[in-house]
C-alpha positions in Angstrom: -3.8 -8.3 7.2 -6.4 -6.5 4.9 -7.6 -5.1 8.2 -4.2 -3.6 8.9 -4.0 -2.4 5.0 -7.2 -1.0 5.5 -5.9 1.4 8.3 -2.8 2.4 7.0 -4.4 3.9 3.3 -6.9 5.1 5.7 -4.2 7.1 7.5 -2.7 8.3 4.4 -5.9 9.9 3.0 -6.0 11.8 6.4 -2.3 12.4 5.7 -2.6 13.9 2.4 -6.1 16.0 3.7 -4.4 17.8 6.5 -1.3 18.5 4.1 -1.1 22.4 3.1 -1.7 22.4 -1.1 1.8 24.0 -1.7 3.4 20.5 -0.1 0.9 18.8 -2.6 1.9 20.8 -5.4 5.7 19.5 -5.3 4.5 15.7 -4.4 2.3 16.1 -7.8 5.4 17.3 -9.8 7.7 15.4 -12.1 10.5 17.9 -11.9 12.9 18.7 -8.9 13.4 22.8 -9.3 9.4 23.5 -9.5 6.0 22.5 -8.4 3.5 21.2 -10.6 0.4 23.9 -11.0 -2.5 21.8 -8.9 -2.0 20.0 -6.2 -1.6 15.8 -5.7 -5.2 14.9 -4.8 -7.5 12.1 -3.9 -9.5 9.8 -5.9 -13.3 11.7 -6.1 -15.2 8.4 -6.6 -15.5 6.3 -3.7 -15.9 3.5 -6.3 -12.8 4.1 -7.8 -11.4 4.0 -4.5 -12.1 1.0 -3.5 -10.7 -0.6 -6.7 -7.2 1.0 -5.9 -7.1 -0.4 -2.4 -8.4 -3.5 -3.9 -5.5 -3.8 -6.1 -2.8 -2.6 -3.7 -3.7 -5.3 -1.3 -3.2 -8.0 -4.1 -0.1 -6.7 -5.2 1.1 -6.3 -1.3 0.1 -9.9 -0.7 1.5 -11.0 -4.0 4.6 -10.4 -3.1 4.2 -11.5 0.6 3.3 -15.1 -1.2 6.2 -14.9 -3.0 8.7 -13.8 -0.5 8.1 -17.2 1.7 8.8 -19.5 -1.3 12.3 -20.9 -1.4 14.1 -18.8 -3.8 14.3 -21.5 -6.7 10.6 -21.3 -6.6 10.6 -17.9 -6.7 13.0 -17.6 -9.8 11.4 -20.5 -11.8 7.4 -19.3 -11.4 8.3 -15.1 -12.0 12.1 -15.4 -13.7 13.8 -13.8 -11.4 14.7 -13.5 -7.8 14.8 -11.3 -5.5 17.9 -8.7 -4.6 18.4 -8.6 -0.7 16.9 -5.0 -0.3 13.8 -6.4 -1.1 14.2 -9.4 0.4 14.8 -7.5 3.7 11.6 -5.2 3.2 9.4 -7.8 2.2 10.8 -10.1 5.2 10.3 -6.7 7.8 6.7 -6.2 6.2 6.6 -10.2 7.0 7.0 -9.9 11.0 5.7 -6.3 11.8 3.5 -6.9 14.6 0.7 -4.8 13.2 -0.6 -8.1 11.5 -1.6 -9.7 15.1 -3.3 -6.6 16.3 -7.2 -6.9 16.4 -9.9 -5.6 14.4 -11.7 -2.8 15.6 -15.4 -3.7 17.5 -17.2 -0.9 15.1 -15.4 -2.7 11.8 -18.0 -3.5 9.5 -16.9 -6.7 8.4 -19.0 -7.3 5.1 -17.2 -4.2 3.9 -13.9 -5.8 3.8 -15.7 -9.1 1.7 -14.0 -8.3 -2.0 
């Protein structure tokens, strides 16, 4: 799974590379009519990186955890429950096949070791 996560943010950075700056500048800005003045960018640091993927995949699996529990569970451990939108995205996320696919032969697999 982390593999999989791992190639998707990958993706996205390529995503938001090849994306011309005046498509950044509206992503980046809180208001509807205008642009903000710089573009959406990147984290610089690679370190800093890594601690945003790091967390993403905990909060992604988080979730995953909780999704499978019977809903009672659910409610008494977080509160609440979920409503059946996310209970529908969570279960998709659930059974996408892009969890069974293999791990690349030229993975490094100690990078992945947080």
């Amino acid at each position: 799974m982390m593999v999989a996560l791992d190639r998707l943010l990958d993706q996205c950075g390529e995503t938001v590379r090849r994306t011309d700056v005046c498509l950044r500048r509206w992503l980046r800005s809180r208001f509807p009519d205008r642009p903000y003045k710089a573009p959406f960018e990147l984290v610089a640091k690679p370190s800093s990186e890594k601690v945003y993927r790091k967390e993403l995949k905990r909060f992604i699996c988080f979730w995953l955890r909780l999704s499978r529990l019977l809903p009672t569970t659910m409610r008494a451990i977080t509160g609440r429950g979920l409503n059946r939108h996310q209970f529908r995205a969570l279960r998709e996320l659930w059974v996408d096949g892009v969890w069974q696919s293999e791990e690349p032969a030229d993975m490094d697999r100690t990078d992945n070791q947080d």
